[in-house]
C-alpha positions as CSV (number, residue, x, y, z in Angstrom):
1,X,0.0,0.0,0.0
2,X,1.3,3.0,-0.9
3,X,1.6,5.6,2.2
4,X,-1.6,8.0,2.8
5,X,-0.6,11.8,1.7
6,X,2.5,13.4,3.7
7,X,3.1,17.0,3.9
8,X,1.0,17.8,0.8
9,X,3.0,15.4,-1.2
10,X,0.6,12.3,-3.1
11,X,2.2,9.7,-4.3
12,X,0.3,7.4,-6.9
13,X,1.0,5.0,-9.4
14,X,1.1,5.7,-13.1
15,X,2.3,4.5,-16.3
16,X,5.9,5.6,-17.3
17,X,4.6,6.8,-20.6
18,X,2.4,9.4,-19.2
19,X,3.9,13.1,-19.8
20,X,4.8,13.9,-16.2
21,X,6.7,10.9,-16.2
22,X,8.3,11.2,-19.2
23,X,8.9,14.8,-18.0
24,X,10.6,13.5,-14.8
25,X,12.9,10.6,-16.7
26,X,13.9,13.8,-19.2
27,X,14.9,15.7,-16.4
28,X,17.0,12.7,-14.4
29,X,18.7,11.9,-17.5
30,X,20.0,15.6,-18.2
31,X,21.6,15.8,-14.3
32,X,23.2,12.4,-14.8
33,X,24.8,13.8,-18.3
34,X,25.7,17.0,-16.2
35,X,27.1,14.5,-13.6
36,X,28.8,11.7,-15.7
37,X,30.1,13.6,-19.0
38,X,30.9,10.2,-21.6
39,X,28.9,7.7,-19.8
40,X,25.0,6.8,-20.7
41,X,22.6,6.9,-18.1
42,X,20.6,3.3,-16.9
43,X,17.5,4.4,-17.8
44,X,14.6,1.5,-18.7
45,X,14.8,-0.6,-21.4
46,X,11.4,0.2,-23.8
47,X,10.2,-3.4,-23.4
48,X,9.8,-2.8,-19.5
49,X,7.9,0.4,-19.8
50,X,4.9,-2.2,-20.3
51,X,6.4,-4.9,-18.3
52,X,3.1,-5.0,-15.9
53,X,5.7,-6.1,-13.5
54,X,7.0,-2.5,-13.2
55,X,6.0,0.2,-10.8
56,X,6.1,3.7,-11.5
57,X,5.6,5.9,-9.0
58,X,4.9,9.8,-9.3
59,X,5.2,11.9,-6.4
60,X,3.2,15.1,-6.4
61,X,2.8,18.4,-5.0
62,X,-0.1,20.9,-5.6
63,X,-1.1,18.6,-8.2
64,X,2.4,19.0,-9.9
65,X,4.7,16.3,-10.8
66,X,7.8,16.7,-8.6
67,X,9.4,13.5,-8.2
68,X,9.6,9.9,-9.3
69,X,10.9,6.4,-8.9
70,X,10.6,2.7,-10.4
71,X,10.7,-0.8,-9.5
72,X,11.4,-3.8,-11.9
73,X,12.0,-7.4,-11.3
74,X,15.5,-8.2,-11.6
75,X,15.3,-12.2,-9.9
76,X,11.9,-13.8,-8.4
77,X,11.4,-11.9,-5.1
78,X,14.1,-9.5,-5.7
79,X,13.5,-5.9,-7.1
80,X,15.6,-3.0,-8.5
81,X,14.8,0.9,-7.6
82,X,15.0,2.8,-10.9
83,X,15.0,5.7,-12.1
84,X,14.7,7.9,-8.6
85,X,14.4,11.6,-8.7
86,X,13.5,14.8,-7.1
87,X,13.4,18.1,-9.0
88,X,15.8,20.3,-7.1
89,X,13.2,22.7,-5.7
90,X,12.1,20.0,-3.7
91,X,15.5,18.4,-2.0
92,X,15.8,18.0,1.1
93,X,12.3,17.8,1.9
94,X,12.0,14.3,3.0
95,X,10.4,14.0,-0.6
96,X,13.1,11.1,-1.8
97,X,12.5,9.4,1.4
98,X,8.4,9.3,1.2
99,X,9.0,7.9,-2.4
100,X,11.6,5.2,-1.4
101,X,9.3,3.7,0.9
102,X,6.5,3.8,-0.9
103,X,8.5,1.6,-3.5
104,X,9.5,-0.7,-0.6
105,X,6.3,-1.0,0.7
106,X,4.9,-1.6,-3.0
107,X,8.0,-4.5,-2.7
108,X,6.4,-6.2,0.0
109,X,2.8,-6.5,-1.1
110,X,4.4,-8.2,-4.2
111,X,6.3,-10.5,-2.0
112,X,9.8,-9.2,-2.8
113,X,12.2,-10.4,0.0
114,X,15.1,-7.8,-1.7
115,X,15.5,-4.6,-3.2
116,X,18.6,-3.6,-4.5
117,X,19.7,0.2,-6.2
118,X,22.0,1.3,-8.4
119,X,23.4,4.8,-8.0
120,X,26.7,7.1,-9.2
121,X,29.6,7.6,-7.4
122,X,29.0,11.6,-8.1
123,X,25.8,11.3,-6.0
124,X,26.4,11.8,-2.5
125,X,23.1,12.5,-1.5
126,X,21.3,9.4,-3.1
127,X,24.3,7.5,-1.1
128,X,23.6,9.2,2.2
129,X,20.2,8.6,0.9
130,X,20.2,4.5,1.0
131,X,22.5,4.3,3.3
132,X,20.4,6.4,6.3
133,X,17.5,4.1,4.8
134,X,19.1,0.7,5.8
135,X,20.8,0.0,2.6
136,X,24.0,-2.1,2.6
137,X,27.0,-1.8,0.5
138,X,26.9,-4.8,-1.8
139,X,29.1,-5.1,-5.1
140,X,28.1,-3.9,-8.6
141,X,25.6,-6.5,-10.2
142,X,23.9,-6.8,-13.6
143,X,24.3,-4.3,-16.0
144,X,26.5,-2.0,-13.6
145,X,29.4,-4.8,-13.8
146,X,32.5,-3.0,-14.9
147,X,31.1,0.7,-14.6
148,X,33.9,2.3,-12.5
149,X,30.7,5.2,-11.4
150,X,28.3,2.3,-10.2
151,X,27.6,2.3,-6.4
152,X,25.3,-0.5,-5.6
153,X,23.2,-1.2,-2.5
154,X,20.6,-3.9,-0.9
155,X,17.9,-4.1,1.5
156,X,16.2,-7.1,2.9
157,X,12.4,-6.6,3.2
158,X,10.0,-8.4,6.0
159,X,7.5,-9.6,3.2
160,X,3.5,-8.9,4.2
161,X,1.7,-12.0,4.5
């Protein structure tokens, strides 16, 4: 279930090909180019957009789209955060944390006993982020084997019988 309203912030679940979410992926991908000059961000891959499998969260404010965050099956039981951002206006609001959990407890209702994240070394927030969340260090996995900028983290969930 995802968390009642907080602070004037909803959070709801939509379809990545909406426009505010396509709005929000637009503006992730243009701070991780500012970020990681050379290096392609790990977006989604178009055949998950309508994986019904993934979750696609939307955080708003006001009514307006201000933040987002994803969740794909990477193993059975085991889930990967994608695609998690907050327009700068709205950092350090407790806005990345509201979405996180909502994506966790969205995890447990489908019986995910894992989540694991993907971030950039150049991302000490998102770091401080996971971390303060009960993240652990884990090494690189999938796609991020080899990528000298990959910092990867895992959580175990208590699954909701």
């Amino acid at each position: 279930m995802i968390p009642p309203e907080k602070d004037g912030i909803v959070i709801a679940a939509v379809s990545p090909s909406v426009d505010d979410a396509v709005r929000l992926m637009r503006e992730l991908d243009d701070e991780l180019r500012g970020r990681y000059p050379g290096f392609t961000p790990h977006g989604l891959e178009a055949w998950e957009l309508t994986d019904p499998r993934l979750v696609f969260l939307v955080a708003r404010a006001g009514g307006r789209a201000i933040a987002c965050a994803a969740m794909r099956e990477i193993e059975p039981r085991v889930g990967e955060v994608k695609r998690m951002f907050v327009e700068d206006e709205w950092r350090g609001r407790g806005v990345a944390r509201q979405i996180l959990a909502a994506i966790e407890s969205t995890a447990r209702e489908r019986g995910y006993a894992m989540l694991r994240i993907e971030t950039g070394r150049r991302q000490p927030e998102a770091i401080k982020l996971y971390r303060s969340a009960g993240y652990a260090d884990i090494p690189v996995f999938g796609d991020y084997v080899g990528n000298p900028m990959s910092v990867c983290f895992e959580k175990r969930l208590s699954v909701v019988r």
